[in-house]
N, C-alpha and C positions, 0 to 999 in steps of 0.2 A: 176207223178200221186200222189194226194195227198192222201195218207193212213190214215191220220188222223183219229180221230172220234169227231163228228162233234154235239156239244150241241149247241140247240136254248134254248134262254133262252127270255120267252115274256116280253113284257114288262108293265104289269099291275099293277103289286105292287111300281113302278120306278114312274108310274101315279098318283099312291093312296097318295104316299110320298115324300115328301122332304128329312125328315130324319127318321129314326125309324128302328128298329131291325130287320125286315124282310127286308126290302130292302137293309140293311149294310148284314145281315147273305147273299144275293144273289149276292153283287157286291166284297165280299169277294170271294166267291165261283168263280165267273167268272174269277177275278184276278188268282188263284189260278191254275183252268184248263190251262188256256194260260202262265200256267207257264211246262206244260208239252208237253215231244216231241210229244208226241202222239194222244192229247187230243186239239179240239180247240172252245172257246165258241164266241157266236156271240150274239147280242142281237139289234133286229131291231126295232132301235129307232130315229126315225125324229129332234128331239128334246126332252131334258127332264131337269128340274130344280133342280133334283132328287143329293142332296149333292153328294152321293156316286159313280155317274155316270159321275162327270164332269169331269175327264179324261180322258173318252171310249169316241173312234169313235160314231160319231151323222151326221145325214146329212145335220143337218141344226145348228148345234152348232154355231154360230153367230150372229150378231147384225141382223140382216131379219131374222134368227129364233127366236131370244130373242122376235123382236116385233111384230112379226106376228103369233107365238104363245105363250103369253103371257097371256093368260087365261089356267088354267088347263080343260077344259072341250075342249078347241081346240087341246091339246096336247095332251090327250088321245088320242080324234076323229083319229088326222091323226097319230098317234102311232100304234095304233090298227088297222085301215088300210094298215099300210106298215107290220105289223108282221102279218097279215092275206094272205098279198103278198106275204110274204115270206114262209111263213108256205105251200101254196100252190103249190111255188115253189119245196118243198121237198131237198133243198139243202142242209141238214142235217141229221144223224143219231138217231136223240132223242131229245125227246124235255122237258125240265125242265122247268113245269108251275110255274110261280113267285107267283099267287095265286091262287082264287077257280072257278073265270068266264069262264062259260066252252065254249066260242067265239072261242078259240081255238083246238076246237075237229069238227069242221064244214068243214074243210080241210084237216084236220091230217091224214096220211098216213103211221107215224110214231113211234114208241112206245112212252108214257108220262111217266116221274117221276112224279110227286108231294111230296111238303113236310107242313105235316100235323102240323101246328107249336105249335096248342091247338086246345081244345074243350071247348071253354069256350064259344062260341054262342049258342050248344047243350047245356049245362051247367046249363048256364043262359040266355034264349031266353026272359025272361022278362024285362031283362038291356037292350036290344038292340030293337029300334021301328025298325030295317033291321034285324033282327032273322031269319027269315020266306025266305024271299031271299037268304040271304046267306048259310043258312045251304041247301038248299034247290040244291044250285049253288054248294058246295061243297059235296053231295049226288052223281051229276051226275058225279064230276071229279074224285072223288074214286071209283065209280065204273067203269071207264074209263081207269083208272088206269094201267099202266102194274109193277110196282111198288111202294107201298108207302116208305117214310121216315117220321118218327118220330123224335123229339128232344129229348125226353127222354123215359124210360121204363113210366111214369106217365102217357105221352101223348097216350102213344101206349095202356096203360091199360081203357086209356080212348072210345080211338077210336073203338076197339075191345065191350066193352062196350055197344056202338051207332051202331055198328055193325056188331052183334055178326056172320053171317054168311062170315064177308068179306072172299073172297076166294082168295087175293093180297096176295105177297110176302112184306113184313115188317119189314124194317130195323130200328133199334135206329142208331143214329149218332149223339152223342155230337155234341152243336157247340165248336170252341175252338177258342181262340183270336190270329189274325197273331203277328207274330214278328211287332214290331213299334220300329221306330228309331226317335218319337215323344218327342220332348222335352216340359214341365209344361212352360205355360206362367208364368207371373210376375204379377198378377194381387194382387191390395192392397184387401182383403178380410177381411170380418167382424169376425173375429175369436172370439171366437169361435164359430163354427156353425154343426148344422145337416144339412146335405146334404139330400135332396129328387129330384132324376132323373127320366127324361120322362114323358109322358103324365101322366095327373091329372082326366081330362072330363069323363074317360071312370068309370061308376060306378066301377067296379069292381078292381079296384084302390086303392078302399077303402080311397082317399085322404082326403075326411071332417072327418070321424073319426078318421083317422090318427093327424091330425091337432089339433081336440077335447082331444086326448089322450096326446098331448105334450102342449098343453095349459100351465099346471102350469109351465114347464120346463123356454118355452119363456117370462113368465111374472114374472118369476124371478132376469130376466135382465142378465142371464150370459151366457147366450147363444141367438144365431139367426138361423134361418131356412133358408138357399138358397134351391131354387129348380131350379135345370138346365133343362132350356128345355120346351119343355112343351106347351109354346107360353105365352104371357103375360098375366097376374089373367084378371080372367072376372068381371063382376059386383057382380055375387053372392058369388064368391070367396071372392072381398071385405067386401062382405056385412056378411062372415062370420068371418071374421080376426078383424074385427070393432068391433061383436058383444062380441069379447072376447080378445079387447085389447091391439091384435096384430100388427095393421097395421104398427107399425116402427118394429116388429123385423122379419119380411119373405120379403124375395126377391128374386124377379125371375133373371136366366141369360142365355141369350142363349151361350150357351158354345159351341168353338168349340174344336176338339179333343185334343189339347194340353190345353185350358181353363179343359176341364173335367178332365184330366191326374189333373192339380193343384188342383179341387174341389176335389177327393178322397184322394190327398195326404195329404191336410191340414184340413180334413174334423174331427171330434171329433167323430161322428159314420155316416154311411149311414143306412139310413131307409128304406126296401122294405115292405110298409104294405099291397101288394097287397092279394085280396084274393084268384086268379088261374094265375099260369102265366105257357105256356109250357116248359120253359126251366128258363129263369131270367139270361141272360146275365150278365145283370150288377153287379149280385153277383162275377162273373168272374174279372170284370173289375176291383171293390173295393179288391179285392183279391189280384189285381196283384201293383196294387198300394199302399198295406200297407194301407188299411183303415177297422177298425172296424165293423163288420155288425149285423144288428138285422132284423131280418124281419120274416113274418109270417110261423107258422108250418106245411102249409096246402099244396095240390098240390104237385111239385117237389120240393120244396124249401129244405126239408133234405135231396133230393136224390143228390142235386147238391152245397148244402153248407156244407152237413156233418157233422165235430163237431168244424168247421168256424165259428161258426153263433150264435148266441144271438136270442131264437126263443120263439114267442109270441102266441098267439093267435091272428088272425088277427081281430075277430069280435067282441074283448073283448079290452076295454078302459083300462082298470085296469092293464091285462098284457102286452099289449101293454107299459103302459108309467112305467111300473115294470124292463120290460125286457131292454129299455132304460137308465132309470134310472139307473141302473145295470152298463152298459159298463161307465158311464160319471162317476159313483161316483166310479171306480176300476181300475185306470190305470194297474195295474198288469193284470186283466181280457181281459183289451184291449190287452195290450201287448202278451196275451196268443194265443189270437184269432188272429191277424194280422199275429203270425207264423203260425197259424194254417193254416190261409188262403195260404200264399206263399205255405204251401206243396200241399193244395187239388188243386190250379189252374194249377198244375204241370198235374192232370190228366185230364183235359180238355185241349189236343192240338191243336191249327188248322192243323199240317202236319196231326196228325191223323182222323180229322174230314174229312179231304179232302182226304186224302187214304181210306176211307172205302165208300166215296162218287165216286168216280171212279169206284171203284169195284162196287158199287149197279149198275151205267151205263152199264157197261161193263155185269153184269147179264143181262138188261134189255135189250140188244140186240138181 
């Protein structure tokens, strides 16, 4: 008899993304359970294109599932189908929602986790023309809830905030980065350069004024801007990099984990000028790799970079490219901050993110 305990994990956000933080923070997590005696994750998926997924069991992982769902709107379709299947089969202990569509509670017989990763739709419902949906989608899943997870106390003072009656049990859980036995490709790079990671599209990204604020820096010619990720500049993008000069010194690269490992390590600072982010992984990441960081003062960003971090104001041009300015023209400052960082990524672990994630389970039975 199998005594396990048994996490479904659906598969929506795997749908949503190719690559991106929420789907890595979930295929990390699944990794992680089916590393324990006790503990086994399942995630029922037909097919998926999904980076982080393509060494997990698929039932159609092949050349006839490559071609025959080949559109993401196919692979959802029969994704969501077969986790609906399964979900109603009940052959699980609990189910960990990957996001907020609450497709999943139409069968459920089960207890739900959720993890609430921001409130940055409630936030800012005017950046988003899907506001209205989604927060609306993620109303019904918290209150569905049998327990929530937050990424940070930020998130959690946010959510409580939006919902000041919730009556869920409420856990924070750092994310924290696994061990990687990931070696820096060899790639020739423009050095030197500011590094900007992950998507750009999403306003609150704050990417074009971020760009407007480093202006003088790149048209001084001693530096270049890579952005990794992101997907390749759009037209208005160009049409912003033109208007001020830049179009030879930003470049985009899709990087993968061992390209990204080299972008932090040879990067001159990393930039996060986001304006809300729930947690900001990628502070983690620049941390572990000895790369200088400046990014804005707002959100979690001191709760989870501490006194790592070169901090700006995110909606101001001035300290923004003050606060940059700063790390390039003070190697000593850099060097102060890159120790700094090595000691704070020490307190975000993955064993501990994942021991306090079992336990929330293990309550929620």
């Amino acid at each position: 008899m199998d005594t396990k305990i048994t996490v479904l994990y659906d598969p929506q956000m795997f749908d949503i993304q190719d690559y991106g933080g929420i789907s890595r923070y979930f295929a990390n997590l699944i990794s992680g359970v089916n590393t324990q005696s006790n503990f086994k994750a399942i995630v029922p998926v037909v097919y998926s294109s999904n980076y982080y997924l393509r060494e997990m069991p698929q039932l159609f992982n092949n050349l006839l599932g490559r071609k025959l769902l080949k559109s993401r709107r196919k692979r959802t379709k029969w994704n969501r189908k077969y986790a609906i299947q399964q979900i109603k089969k009940s052959n699980f202990d609990l189910l960990h929602a990957s996001y907020y569509d609450p497709y999943v509670l139409e069968s459920l017989r089960k207890p739900m986790v959720i993890t609430i990763h921001d409130m940055i739709y409630e936030n800012y419902p005017e950046l988003f023309p899907e506001a209205a949906q989604v927060i609306a989608q993620k109303k019904i899943m918290i209150e569905s809830a049998s327990r929530i997870i937050t990424i940070s106390e930020y998130t959690k003072k946010q959510l409580f905030k939006h919902y000041p009656r919730l009556n869920v049990p409420v856990d924070v859980i750092y994310h924290g980065l696994p061990t990687s036995n990931i070696e820096s490709t060899h790639e020739v790079l423009p050095k030197p350069y500011l590094l900007y990671v992950g998507d750009r599209f999403a306003a609150y990204k704050n990417f074009n004024l971020f760009i407007e604020a480093i202006a003088p820096i790149l048209k001084s010619g001693e530096y270049s801007l890579i952005c990794a990720g992101g997907g390749s500049f759009n037209a208005k993008e160009e049409t912003l990099f033109k208007s001020l000069a830049l179009l030879e010194s930003v470049k985009q690269m899709n990087a993968s984990d061992a390209l990204l490992k080299q972008l932090y390590e040879q990067a001159a600072v990393f930039i996060y000028p986001s304006l809300e982010e729930g947690f900001g992984l990628p502070l983690l990441e620049a941390f572990i790799n000895g790369c200088p960081v400046a990014c804005g003062d707002s959100s979690c960003f001191p709760e989870v970079g501490g006194s790592a971090v070169s901090y700006f104001n995110p909606l101001d041009k001035t300290s923004m490219h003050s606060s940059i300015s700063l790390l390039l023209g003070n190697p000593g400052i850099r060097m102060e901050q890159v120790k700094a960082g090595f000691e704070q990524v020490t307190k975000f672990t993955y064993q501990e993110s994942l021991n306090l994630t079992l336990k929330a389970y293990h309550q929620s039975l």
